[in-house]
C-alpha positions as CSV (number, residue, x, y, z in Angstrom):
1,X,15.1,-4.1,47.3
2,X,17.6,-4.5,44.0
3,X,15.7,-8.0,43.0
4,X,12.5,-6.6,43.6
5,X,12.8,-3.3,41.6
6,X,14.5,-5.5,38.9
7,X,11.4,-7.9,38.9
8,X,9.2,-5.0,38.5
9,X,10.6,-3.5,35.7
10,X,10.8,-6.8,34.1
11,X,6.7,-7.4,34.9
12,X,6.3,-4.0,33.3
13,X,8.5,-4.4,30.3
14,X,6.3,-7.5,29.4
15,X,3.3,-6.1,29.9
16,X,3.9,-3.3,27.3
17,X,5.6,-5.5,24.8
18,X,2.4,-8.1,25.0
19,X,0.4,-4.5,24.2
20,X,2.6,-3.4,21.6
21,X,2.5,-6.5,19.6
22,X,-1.3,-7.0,20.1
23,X,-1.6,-3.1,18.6
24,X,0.7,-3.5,16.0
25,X,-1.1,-6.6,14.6
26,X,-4.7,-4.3,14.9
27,X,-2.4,-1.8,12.5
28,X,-1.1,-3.9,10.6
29,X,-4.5,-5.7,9.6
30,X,-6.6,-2.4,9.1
31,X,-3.8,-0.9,7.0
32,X,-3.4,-3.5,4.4
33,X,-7.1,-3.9,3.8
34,X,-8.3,0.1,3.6
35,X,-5.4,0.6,0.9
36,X,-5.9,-1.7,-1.8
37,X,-6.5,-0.1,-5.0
38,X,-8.3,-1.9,-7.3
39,X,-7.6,-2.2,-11.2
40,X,-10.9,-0.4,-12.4
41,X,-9.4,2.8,-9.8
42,X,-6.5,2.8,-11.7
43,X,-9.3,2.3,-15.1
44,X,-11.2,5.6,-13.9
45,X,-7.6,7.5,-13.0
46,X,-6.3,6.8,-16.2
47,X,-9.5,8.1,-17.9
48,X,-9.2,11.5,-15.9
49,X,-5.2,11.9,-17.5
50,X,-6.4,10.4,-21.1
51,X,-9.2,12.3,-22.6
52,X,-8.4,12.4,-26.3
53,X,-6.6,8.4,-26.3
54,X,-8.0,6.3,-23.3
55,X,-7.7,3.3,-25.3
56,X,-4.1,3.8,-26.3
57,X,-3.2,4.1,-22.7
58,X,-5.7,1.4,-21.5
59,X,-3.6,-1.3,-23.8
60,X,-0.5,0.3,-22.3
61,X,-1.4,-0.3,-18.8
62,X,-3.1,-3.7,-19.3
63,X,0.4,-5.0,-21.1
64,X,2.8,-3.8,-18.4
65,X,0.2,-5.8,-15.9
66,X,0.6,-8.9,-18.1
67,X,4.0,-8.4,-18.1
68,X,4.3,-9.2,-13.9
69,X,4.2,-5.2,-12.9
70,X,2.2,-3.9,-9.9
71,X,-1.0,-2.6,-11.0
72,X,0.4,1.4,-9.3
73,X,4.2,0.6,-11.1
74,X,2.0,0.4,-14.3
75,X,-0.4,3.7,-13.7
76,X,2.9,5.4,-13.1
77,X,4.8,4.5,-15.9
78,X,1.6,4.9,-18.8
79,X,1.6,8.4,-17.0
80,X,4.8,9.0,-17.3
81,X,4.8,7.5,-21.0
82,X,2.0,10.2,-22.0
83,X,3.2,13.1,-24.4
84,X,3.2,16.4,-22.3
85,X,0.2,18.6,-23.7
C-alpha cells in the first residue's frame, strides 16, 4: 500500500509540473509581446507633459537612447528633468 500511494503521488506530481511549465511558457509569451512600448508612445507621452518645449525634450530623450538607456529609463528621466510649472 506504502509503494503504491508513493507512486501515485509521484504520477500526480508530474503531471502538474508538465502543466505548470506548459502554462507558464503560454504566460510568459503573451506577456512579453502585449507590453512593449514602442518609441513614437513614448513620442506622443512626451508631447502630452511638453506643451510649450517638445523639441527640447524630444533631443533629451533621443540622447539618453543613443547613450544605451532603455527607451522607459529615458521617458522617466526627461520627466523628471522638466522644470516644475
Amino acid at each position: 500500500m506504502n509503494g503504491k500511494s508513493i507512486s501515485i503521488i509521484a504520477g500526480l506530481f508530474a503531471i502538474g509540473l508538465a502543466l505548470g511549465t506548459n502554462h507558464k511558457k503560454k504566460f510568459v509569451n503573451q506577456h512579453a509581446s502585449t507590453n512593449a512600448i514602442t518609441i513614437d508612445q513614448y513620442m506622443n507621452r512626451l508631447s502630452e507633459f511638453f506643451i510649450d518645449d517638445i523639441n527640447n525634450a524630444k533631443g533629451n530623450f533621443f540622447e539618453l537612447l543613443d547613450m544605451g538607456l532603455n527607451p522607459s529609463d529615458c521617458f522617466e528621466i526627461t520627466i523628471a528633468r522638466s522644470p516644475l510649472v
